[in-house]
C-alpha positions, 0 to 999 in steps of 0.5 A, spaced: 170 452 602 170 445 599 163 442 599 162 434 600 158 433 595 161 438 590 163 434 584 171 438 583 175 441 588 177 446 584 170 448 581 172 455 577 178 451 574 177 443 573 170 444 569 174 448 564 179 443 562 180 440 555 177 446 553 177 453 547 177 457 554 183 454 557 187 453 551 186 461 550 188 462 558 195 457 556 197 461 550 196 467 555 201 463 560 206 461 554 207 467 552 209 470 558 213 463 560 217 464 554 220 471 556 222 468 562 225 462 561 229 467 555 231 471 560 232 469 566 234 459 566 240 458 562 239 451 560 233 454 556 237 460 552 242 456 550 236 451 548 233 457 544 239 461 542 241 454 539 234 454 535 236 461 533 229 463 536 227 468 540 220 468 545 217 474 540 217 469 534 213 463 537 206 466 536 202 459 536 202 453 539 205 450 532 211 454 532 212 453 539 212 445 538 217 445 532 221 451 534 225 448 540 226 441 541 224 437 546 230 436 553 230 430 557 235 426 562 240 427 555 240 434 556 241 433 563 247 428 563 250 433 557 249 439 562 253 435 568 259 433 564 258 442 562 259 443 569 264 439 571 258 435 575 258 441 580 251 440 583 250 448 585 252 450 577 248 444 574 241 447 578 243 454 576 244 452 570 237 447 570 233 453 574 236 460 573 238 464 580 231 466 582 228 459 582 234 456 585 234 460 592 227 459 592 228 450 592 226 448 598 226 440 598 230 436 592 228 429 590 229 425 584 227 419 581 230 411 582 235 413 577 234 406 574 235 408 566 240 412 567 242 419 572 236 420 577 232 427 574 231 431 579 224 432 582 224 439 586 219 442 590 221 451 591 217 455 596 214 459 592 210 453 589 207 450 594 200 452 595 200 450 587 202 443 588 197 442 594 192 445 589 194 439 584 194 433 589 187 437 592 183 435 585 186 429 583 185 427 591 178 429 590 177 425 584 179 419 587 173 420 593 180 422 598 174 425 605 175 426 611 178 421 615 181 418 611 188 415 613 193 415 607 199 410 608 204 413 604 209 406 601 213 409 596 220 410 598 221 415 602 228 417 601 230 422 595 224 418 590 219 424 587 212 420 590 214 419 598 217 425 602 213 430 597 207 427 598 206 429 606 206 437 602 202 434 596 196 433 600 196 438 606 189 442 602 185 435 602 181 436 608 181 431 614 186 427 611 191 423 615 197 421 612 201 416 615 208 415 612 210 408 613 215 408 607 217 402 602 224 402 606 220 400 612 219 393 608 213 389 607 211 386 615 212 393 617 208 396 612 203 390 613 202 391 621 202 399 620 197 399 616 193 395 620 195 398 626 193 405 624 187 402 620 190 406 614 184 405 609 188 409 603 194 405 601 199 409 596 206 405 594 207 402 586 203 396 584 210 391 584 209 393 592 201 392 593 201 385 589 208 383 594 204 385 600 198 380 598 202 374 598 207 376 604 199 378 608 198 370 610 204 369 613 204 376 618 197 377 619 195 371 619 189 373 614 189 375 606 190 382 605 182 384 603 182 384 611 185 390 612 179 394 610 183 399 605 178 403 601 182 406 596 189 403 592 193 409 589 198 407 585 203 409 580 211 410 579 210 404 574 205 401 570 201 396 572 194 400 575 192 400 567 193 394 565 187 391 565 190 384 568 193 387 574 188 392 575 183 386 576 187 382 581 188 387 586 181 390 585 179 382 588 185 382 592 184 387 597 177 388 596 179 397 594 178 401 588 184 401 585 187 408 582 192 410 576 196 416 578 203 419 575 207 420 569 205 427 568 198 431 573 192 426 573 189 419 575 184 414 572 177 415 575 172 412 577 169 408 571 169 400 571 173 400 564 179 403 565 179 409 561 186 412 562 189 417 567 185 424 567 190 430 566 188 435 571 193 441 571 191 444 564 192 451 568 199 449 570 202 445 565 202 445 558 202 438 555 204 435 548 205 428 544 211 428 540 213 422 534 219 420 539 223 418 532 221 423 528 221 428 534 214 431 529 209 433 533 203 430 533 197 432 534 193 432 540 186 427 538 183 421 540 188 416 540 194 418 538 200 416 541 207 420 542 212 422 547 209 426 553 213 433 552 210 438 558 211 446 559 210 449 567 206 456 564 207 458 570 214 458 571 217 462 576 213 457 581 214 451 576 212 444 580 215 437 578 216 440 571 221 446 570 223 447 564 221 448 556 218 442 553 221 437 558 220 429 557 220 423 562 221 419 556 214 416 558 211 413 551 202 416 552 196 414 548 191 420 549 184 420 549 180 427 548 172 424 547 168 425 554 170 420 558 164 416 559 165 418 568 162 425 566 169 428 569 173 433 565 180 433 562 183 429 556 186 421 559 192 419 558 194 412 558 203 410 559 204 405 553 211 405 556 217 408 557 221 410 550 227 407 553 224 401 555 221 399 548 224 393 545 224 391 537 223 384 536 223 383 528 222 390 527 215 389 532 215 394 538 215 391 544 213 394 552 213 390 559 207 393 560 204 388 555 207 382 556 206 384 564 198 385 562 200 378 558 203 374 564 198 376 570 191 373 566 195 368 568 195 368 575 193 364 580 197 359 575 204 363 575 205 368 580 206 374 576 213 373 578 217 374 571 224 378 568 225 379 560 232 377 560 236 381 554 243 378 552 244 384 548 244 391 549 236 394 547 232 396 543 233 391 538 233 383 541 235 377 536 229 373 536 226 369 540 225 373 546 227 369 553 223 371 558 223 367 565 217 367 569 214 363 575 209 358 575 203 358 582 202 355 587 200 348 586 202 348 579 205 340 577 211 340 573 207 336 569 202 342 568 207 347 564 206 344 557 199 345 557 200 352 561 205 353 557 202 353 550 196 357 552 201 363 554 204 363 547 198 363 544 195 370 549 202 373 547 202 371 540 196 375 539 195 380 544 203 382 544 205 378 536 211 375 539 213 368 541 218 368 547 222 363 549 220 362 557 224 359 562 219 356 568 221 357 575 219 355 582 214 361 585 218 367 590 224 364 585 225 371 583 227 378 587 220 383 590 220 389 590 218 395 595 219 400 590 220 399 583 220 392 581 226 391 574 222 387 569 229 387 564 234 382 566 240 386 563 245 379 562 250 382 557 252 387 563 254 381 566 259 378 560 
């Protein structure tokens, strides 16, 4: 039975995270993971017959790390093709028989850069992701009585329809599926009429909504009374610009959660998402070029690689060091919140990256950039990429919209001090392009930064 002032949910596992004893409990897990992978998921024999290894090789976390290179969406397409694009080959191949007849629910990512990467849900593992969910709902101060408007999309995307299963173990919570296709008047008088104060959709969505509130409430968005933002699926809860805007906006907590099993806490500063899940999955950072581990201390930066080590009731994550391309900073110092678990923050998404004479460059850091500026632009902007990434022919073109009451008179000053935030914060000078506010299309659900125009040539 959970205590209300307990400080974890889980209070036998959560206060061992990042720690000697559950790294031995996560080598204990691995071995025996190997075995089943080995002998029971296709798509990881083939990987290791093609290593030329075998479970009773890997002895340590070293030799796991360099023994079998790592899979994503890549290994994924090259499966489809194998299998003629054959959806119960493909995931007999991907999950093994035994898993297979366990899948119980089947989403998938948006898709957006390239084949969606399925997300399942097996029976078997129910409880278990409940279990997750409970520890970071618990972080992130969820209680009785709390009503959650679930705003991702609902249809085939990983944080809707899963979610009504993720959080069944939180007591008295209340979860109300509005969804994102539903659209943002809907959205906006649900929220009020079922007084939700836990709002769960992507930051792209929950700034859109303080611009369209005046308009379908009659009132800012802060009126609504919600207590809680829990964002994810892209950046934008842990940039520090973003952060603060939405913050003041709705007058909440805002809340970091995705990219892997954790969110941010409850510290001013923020100080990267706490991984909560070391009994479950294990994690890695790996040189994304050089495919070299890297090692796991403070500050490093790496390709988050993860591994269930329980993989006959696998969550999200259910093959041998698998990535979702996701480029993590991590921090292992105790975070001054006092709660355990080593941080991870998203840099960006290695398919993302651009290289502007050789400088890597995320939208998230000209996003950051960019919303320092609100209430003079909008926060509105596209990159726009005349040629196919990651390299871009300088100068790079951004097209971004001025505020509300901003003159035209006004954008070369305005102008000028942005070159000079993203020379220093991001040592790149774009060439932009100014808009007239709500120019640019919002999204519900992920908003598309790059406007990919040599696909339209």
């Amino acid at each position: 039975m959970v205590q209300p002032g307990q400080k974890y949910f889980d209070m036998e596992i959560e206060p061992l995270l990042n720690t000697p004893e559950i790294r031995e409990l996560q080598w204990d897990k691995l071995k025996e993971s190997l075995v089943y992978f080995y002998e029971k998921v296709p798509f990881d024999r083939k990987r290791m017959e093609k290593a030329g290894v075998k479970p009773e090789d890997i002895r340590s976390f070293d030799d796991f790390a360099r023994a079998i290179p790592y899979a994503g969406q890549a290994e994924f397409r090259e499966l489809i093709e194998e299998t003629g694009a054959d959806m119960d080959k493909f995931f007999i191949q991907l999950f093994g028989q035994e898993r297979y007849e366990d899948l119980y629910l089947l989403t998938t990512t948006s898709g957006t850069t390239g084949i969606p990467t399925p997300y399942p849900m097996f029976k078997s593992a129910l409880d278990r992701q409940a279990d997750i969910f409970a520890r970071i709902g618990w972080r992130i101060g969820l209680r009785a009585g709390d009503r959650m408007g679930l705003c991702f999309g609902l249809s085939m995307h990983a944080a809707g329809t899963p979610t009504l299963f993720w959080y069944q173990k939180m007591p008295g919570l209340t979860l109300i599926p509005i969804g994102a296709e539903a659209g943002t008047e809907r959205i906006l008088k649900m929220m009020q009429l079922f007084k939700v104060n836990v709002f769960a959709g992507t930051p792209s969505l929950a700034l859109h909504l303080i611009e369209r509130a005046p308009d379908v409430l009659g009132a800012p968005v802060k009126s609504l009374g919600l207590k809680t933002l829990l964002c994810g699926a892209e950046p934008g809860a842990g940039i520090p610009e973003v952060r603060a805007r939405l913050e003041g906006e709705y007058g909440a907590k805002l809340f970091d959660v995705g990219a892997g099993y954790g969110c941010s806490c409850d510290h001013p500063v923020y100080q990267g998402m706490h991984w909560v899940a070391d009994d479950y999955c294990y994690y890695e950072l790996v040189n994304p070029e050089t495919k070299e581990p890297v090692p796991m201390e403070h500050g490093a930066t790496g390709l988050a690689v993860f591994t269930p080590i329980e993989p006959k009731h696998p969550l999200f994550f259910f093959n041998l060091r698998f990535t979702l391309n996701d480029i993590h900073q991590v921090f292992t110092d105790p975070c001054p919140c006092g709660l355990s678990g080593f941080r991870y923050k998203i840099v960006g998404r290695a398919d993302d990256m651009l290289k502007v004479k050789g400088v890597p460059v995320y939208p998230a850091a000209i996003q950051g950039v960019i919303n320092g500026f609100v209430p003079r632009v909008t926060g509105a902007f596209r990159i726009v990429l005349e040629e196919a990434p990651p390299r871009v022919v300088p100068p790079l073109k951004l097209k971004i919209e001025y505020g509300e009451g901003v003159k035209e008179g006004d954008l070369p000053g305005l102008e000028k001090e942005l070159l000079a935030k993203m020379h220093s914060d991001v040592k790149i000078g774009p060439a932009i392009t100014w808009l007239e506010p709500n120019t640019l299309e919002r999204a519900t659900k992920k908003t598309q930064l790059l406007e990919k125009a040599y696909e339209k040539k």
